[in-house]
N, C-alpha and C positions, 0 to 999 in steps of 0.2 A: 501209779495210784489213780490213774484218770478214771472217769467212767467212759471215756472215747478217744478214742486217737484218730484222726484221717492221715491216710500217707496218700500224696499227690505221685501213684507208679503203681503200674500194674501188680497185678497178686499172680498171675499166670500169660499162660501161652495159650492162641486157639487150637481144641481137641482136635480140629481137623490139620493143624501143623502139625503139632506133637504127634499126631499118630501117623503122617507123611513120610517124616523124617527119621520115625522108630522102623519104618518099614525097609526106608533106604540105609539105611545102616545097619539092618539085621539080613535082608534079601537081597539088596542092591535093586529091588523095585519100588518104582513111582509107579503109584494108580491113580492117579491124581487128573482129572482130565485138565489141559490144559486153554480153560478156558473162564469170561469173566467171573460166574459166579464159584466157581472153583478158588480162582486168583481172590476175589475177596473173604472168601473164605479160609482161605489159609492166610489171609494178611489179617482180618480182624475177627477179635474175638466175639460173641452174641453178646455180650455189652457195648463194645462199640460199635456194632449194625446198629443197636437200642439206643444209642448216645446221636446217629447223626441220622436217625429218622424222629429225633424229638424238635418241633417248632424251632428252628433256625440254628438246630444242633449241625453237627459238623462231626466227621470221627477223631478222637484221637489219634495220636503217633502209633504206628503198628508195632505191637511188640517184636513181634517176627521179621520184621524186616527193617525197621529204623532203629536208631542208635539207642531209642528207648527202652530196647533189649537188655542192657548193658545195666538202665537203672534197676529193672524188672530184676535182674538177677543180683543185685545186692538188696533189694527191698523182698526178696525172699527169705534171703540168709540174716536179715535182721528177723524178720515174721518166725525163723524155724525157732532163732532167739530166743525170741517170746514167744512163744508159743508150741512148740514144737510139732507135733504131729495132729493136733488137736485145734487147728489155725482155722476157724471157719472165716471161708470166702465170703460169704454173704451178711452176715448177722450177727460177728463178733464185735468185740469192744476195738478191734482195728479194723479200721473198713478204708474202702480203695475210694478215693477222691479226682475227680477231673478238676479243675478251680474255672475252669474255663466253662463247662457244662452248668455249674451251680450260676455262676453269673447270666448266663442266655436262661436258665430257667426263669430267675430272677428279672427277666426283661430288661438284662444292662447288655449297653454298647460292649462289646470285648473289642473294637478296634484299637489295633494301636498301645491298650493299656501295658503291655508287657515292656513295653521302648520309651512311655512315655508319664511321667510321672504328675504331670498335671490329670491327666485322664485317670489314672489310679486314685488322685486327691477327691477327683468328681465321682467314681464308681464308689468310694469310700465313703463320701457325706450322702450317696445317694442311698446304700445299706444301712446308714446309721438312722436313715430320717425317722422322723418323729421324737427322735431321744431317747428312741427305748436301749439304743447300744452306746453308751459312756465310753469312748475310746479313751478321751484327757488325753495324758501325755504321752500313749503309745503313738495319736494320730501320725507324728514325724517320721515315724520309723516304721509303720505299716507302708507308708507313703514312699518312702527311699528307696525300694527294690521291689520289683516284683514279686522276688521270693517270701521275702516278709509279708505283702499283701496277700501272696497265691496259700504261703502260712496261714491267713488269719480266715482266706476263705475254707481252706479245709478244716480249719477247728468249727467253724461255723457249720459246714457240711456234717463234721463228726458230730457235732450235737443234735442233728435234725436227727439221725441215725441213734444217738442213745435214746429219744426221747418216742424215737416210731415216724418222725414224723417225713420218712422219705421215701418214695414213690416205691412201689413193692416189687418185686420180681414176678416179669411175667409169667406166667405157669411153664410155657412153651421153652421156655431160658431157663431154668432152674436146675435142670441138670448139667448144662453150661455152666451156668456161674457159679454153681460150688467145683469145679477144676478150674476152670480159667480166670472166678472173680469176675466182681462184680461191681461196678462205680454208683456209690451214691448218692441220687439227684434228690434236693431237699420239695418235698413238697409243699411246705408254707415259705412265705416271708423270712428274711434276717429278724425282724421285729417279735415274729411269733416263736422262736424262740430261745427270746429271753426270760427267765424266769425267775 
């Protein structure tokens, strides 16, 4: 019943993997040249090129080649779930979250926050400033685990996202990110929106 969900796992595989690997297992050929831009190309999708050429962005985990594969593939079969064949990558009521990408957008430190729970406490009062986000008595337990925090940044994410307010899809990526999926970076403030 939300009007947004964010799940922090990819929505896909890059078109230039998947279509690698459909060839070697139908022909037993690789056309693949074996070289850097080739190699990033099959390791990240046109969101995460877009994710760590943004201001002190970094790529995510490769779906294709680290074990974030693994989450990728149950965060599908929950997506077919809901959604079934009708799943938009880019612009549904479930959308793909980095928690890590929102926070550099946001101009926060990500050192260390995922190990260290004081620095979670500080990236925490530092999204709430001004008062416009009333955590009360969730703050303890945002603050305990990373994943409760990395939680509360993707509900955060998933609202910029119901509300429009997160950076658009390049033209050039758009036929990209409805297969492969697409993360989305809030373009205002935690503060803007609250409503």
């Amino acid at each position: 019943d939300a009007d947004a969900v964010g799940v922090d796992a990819p929505f896909g595989w890059p078109r230039r993997f998947m279509s690698a690997v459909a060839d070697w297992a139908a022909e037993g050929a690789w056309r693949e040249p074996w070289d850097h831009e080739a190699r990033r190309a099959l390791r990240l999708r046109g969101t995460d090129r877009w994710i760590a050429a943004l201001p002190g962005g970094r790529p995510p985990l490769s779906v294709s080649t680290d074990s974030i594969g693994v989450c990728a593939m149950r965060a599908c079969a929950l997506l077919h779930e809901l959604h079934g064949p009708r799943l938009d990558r880019v612009g549904g009521t479930t959308v793909e979250v980095y928690p890590a990408a929102a926070l550099r957008q946001w101009r926060c430190d990500t050192t260390g926050y995922r190990q260290h729970a004081e620095i979670r406490a500080g990236l925490l009062a530092s999204l709430a400033s001004g008062g416009r986000l009333d955590l009360g008595a969730c703050t303890d337990d945002l603050v305990r685990t990373d994943h409760a925090f990395d939680a509360f940044v993707s509900a955060l994410v998933a609202r910029a996202a119901a509300v429009g307010k997160v950076i658009p899809v390049p033209g050039e990526l758009a036929e990209d990110a409805a297969i492969e999926g697409w993360i989305q970076v809030p373009a205002v403030a935690p503060a803007e929106l609250v409503g």
